[in-house]
N, C-alpha and C positions, 0 to 999 in steps of 0.2 A: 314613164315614157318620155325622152327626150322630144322635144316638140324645134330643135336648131340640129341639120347635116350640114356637114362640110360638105360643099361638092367643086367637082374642078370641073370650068368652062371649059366645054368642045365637048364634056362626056356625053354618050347618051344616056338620058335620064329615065329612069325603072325604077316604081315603090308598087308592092303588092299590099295592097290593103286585104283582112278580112272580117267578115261582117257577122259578127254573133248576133242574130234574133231577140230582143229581148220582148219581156210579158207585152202582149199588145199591139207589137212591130210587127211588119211584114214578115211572111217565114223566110223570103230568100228578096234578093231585088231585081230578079226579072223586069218587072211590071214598073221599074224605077228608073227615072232616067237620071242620067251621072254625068257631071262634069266636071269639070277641074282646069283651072290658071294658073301660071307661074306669074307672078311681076316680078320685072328685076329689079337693082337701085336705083335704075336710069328711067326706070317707067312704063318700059315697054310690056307689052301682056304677050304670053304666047300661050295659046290653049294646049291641053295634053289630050292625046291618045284615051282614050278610056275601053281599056278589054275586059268584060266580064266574064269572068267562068260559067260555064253551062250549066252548074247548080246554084248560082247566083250568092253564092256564099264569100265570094271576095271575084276583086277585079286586078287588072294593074293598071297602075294611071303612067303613063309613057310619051317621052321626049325624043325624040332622034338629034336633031340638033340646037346645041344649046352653046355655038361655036359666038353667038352675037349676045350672048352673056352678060351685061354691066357687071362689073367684079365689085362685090361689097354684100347685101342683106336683102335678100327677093324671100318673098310672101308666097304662098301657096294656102288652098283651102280647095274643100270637096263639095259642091252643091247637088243634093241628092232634091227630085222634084216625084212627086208621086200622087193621085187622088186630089190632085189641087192643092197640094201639103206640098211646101219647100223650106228645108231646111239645107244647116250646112255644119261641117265638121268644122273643130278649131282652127288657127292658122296657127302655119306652124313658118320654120324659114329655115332657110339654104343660105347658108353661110357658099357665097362663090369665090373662090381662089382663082389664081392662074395655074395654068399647068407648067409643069417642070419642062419634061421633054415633048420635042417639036416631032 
């Protein structure tokens, strides 16, 4: 799995994550509370959207505006909090371009 997208400022931003169970883990993450940050290269933090599915087997993590963008290498990661338990997923990065057309 590639852990760098390309993505072009002003998009709006959409990754559906889903969550395989494994021995031990929760069966779905209802009962999980999820969040998720963009940082860009400039520094600024914009929190995302997080919609879970009703079987709690994946969510999407979602940006509407992503127009104030710093163009260059912004960071994201998944903080999963549950039973006094918090962890978090790798960081991965958004390569941010400019857009072509206006």
């Amino acid at each position: 799995m590639s852990t760098t997208v390309t993505f072009k400022r002003g998009s709006t931003y959409a990754a559906t994550v889903t969550y395989t169970p494994a021995a031990g883990a929760p069966a779905n993450l209802l009962s999980t509370t999820v969040s998720s940050d963009i940082i860009d290269s400039g520094g600024m933090v914009y929190p995302c959207t997080i919609t879970m599915a009703p079987n709690g087997l994946s969510f999407v993590i979602s940006l509407s505006n992503t127009a104030d963008f710093s163009l260059g290498t912004a960071r994201q990661d998944v903080k999963f909090a549950t039973g006094g338990v918090v962890f978090y997923s790798s960081t991965f990065r958004l390569n941010v371009i400019d857009q072509v057309t206006n």
